[in-house]
C-alpha positions in Angstrom: 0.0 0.0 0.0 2.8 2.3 0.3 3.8 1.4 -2.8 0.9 2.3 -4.1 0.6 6.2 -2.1 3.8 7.1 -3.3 2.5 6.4 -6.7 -0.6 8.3 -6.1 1.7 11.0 -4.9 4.0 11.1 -7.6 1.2 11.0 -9.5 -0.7 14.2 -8.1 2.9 16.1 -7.8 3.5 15.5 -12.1 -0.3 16.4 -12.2 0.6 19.8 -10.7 3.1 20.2 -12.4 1.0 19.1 -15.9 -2.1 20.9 -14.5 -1.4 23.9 -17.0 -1.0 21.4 -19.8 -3.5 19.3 -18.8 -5.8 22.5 -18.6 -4.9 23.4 -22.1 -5.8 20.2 -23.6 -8.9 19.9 -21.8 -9.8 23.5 -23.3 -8.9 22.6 -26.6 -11.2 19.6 -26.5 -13.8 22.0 -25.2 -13.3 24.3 -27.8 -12.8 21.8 -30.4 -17.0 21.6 -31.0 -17.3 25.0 -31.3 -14.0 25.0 -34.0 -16.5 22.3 -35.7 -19.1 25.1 -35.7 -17.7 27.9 -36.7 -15.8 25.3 -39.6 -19.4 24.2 -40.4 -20.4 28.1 -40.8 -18.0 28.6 -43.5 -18.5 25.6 -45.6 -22.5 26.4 -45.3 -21.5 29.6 -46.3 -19.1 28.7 -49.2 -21.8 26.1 -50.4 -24.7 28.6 -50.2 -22.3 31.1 -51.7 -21.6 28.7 -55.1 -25.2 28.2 -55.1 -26.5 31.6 -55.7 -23.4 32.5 -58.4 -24.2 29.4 -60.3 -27.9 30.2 -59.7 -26.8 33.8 -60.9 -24.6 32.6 -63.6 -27.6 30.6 -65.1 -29.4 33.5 -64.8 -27.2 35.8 -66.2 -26.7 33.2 -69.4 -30.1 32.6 -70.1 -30.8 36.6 -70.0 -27.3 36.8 -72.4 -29.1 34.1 -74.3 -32.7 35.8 -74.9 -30.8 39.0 -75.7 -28.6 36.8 -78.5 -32.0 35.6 -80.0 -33.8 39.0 -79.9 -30.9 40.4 -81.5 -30.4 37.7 -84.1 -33.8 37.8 -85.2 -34.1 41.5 -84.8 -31.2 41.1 -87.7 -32.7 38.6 -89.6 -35.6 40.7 -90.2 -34.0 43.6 -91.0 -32.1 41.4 -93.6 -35.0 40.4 -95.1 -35.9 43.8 -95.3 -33.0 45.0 -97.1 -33.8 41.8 -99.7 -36.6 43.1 -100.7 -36.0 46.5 -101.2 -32.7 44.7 -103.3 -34.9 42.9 -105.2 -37.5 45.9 -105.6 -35.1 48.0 -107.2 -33.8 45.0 -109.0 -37.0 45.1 -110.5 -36.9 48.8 -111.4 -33.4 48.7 -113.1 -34.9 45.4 -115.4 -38.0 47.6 -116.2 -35.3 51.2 -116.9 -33.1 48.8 -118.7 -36.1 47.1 -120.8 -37.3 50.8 -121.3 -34.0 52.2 -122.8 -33.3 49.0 -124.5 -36.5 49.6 -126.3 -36.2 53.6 -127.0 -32.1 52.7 -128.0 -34.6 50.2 -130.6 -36.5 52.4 -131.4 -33.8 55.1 -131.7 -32.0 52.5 -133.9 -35.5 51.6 -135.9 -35.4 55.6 -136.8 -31.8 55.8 -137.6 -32.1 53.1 -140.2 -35.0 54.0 -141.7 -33.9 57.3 -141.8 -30.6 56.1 -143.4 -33.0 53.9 -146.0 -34.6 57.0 -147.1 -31.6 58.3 -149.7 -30.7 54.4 -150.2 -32.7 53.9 -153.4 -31.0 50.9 -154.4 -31.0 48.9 -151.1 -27.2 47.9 -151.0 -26.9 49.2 -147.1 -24.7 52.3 -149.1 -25.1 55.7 -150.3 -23.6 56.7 -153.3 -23.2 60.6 -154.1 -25.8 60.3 -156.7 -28.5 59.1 -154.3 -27.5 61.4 -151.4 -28.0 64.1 -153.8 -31.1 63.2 -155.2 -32.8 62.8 -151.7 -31.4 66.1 -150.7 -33.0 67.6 -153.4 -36.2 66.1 -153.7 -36.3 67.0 -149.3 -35.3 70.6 -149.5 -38.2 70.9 -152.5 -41.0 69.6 -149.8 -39.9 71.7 -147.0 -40.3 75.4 -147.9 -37.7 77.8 -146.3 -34.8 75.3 -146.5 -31.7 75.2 -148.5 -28.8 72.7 -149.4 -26.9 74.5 -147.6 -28.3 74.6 -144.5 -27.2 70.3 -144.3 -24.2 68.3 -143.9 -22.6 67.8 -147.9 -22.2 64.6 -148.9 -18.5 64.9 -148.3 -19.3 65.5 -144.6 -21.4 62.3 -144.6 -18.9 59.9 -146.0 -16.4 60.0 -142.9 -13.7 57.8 -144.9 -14.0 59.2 -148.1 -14.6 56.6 -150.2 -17.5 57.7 -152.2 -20.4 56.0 -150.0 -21.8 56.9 -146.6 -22.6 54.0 -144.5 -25.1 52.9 -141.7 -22.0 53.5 -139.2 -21.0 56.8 -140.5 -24.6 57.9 -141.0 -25.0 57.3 -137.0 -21.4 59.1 -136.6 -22.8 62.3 -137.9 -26.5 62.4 -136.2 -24.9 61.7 -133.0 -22.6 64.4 -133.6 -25.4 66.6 -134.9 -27.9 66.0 -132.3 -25.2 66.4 -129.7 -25.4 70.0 -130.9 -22.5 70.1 -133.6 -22.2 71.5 -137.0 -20.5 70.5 -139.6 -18.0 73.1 -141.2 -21.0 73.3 -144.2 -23.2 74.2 -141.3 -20.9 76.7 -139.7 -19.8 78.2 -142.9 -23.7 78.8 -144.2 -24.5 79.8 -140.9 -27.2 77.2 -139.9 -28.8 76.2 -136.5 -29.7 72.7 -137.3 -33.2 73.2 -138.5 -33.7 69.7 -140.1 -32.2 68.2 -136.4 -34.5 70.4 -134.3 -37.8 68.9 -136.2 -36.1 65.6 -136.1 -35.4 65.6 -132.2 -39.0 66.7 -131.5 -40.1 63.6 -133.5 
């Protein structure tokens, strides 16, 4: 039993002597529960945190989405828009074109037949002979006109080679209804009286 005090005493003496250490642990352990707590706090926290930015997030994509539609239709629309107005005016340059295709025609119609006129034997040429004899027989059925107040023959046949052709006839109208005069014109002093009546036509 002595044995057994001493022990007990040894015991209680390394106790005192351990007491602060002892203390310490057994506040630790104490405290350890509410370490669990507060621990526990964050990662509810973390985890309700992650929740509401991915809630967010998928909130915030959808809306980016909607906007990415509204906008993509909002452009196909206006693309549509823009086609048919394309294919409006498309419509408009056929019709212009089909228009001055036909008045270039008819333009063309006139020249030649105009060109015809003088043409008396139908080879697509004028000879001096015929131009003459048209000019003649025209100045006769319009009073107040004069050979000289046209083109001479010379003036006509632009490669002078003794006969005017459809080409050359063009040449000269063009020229003529552009407002020029020939050096006949200029030297008679005529203002185009035969093109004026003929542009009105």
């Amino acid at each position: 039993m002595l044995k057994r005090a001493v022990l007990l005493a040894l015991l209680a003496a390394a106790a005192a002597q351990d007491g602060g250490l002892y203390a310490e642990y057994a506040r630790a352990r104490e405290a350890r529960p509410q370490q669990r707590g507060q621990m526990l706090q964050l990662v509810a926290w973390a985890a309700g945190g992650f929740g509401l930015s991915h809630l967010w997030s998928r909130a915030h994509k959808r809306k980016l989405v909607n906007q990415h539609q509204a906008e993509k239709r909002k452009y196909a629309t206006a693309l549509q828009e823009a086609d048919a107005r394309l294919k409006e005016q498309d419509a408009k340059i056929r019709m212009l074109s089909r228009d001055l295709y036909n008045m270039e025609l008819d333009n063309l119609e006139r020249d030649l037949a105009e060109f015809k006129a003088p043409d008396s034997n139908g080879d697509d040429q004028i000879t001096k002979p015929e131009f003459m004899a048209y000019m003649q027989n025209y100045v006769a059925s319009q009073p107040g006109l004069a050979l000289e107040d046209f083109p001479t023959f010379e003036e006509w046949d632009l490669n002078s080679n003794g006969k005017v052709t459809f080409q050359e006839w063009q040449q000269v109208m063009e020229f003529l209804e552009e407002g020029g005069q020939t050096a006949s014109q200029q030297k008679a002093g005529a203002d185009k009286a035969l093109f004026t009546g003929r542009k009105a036509a």
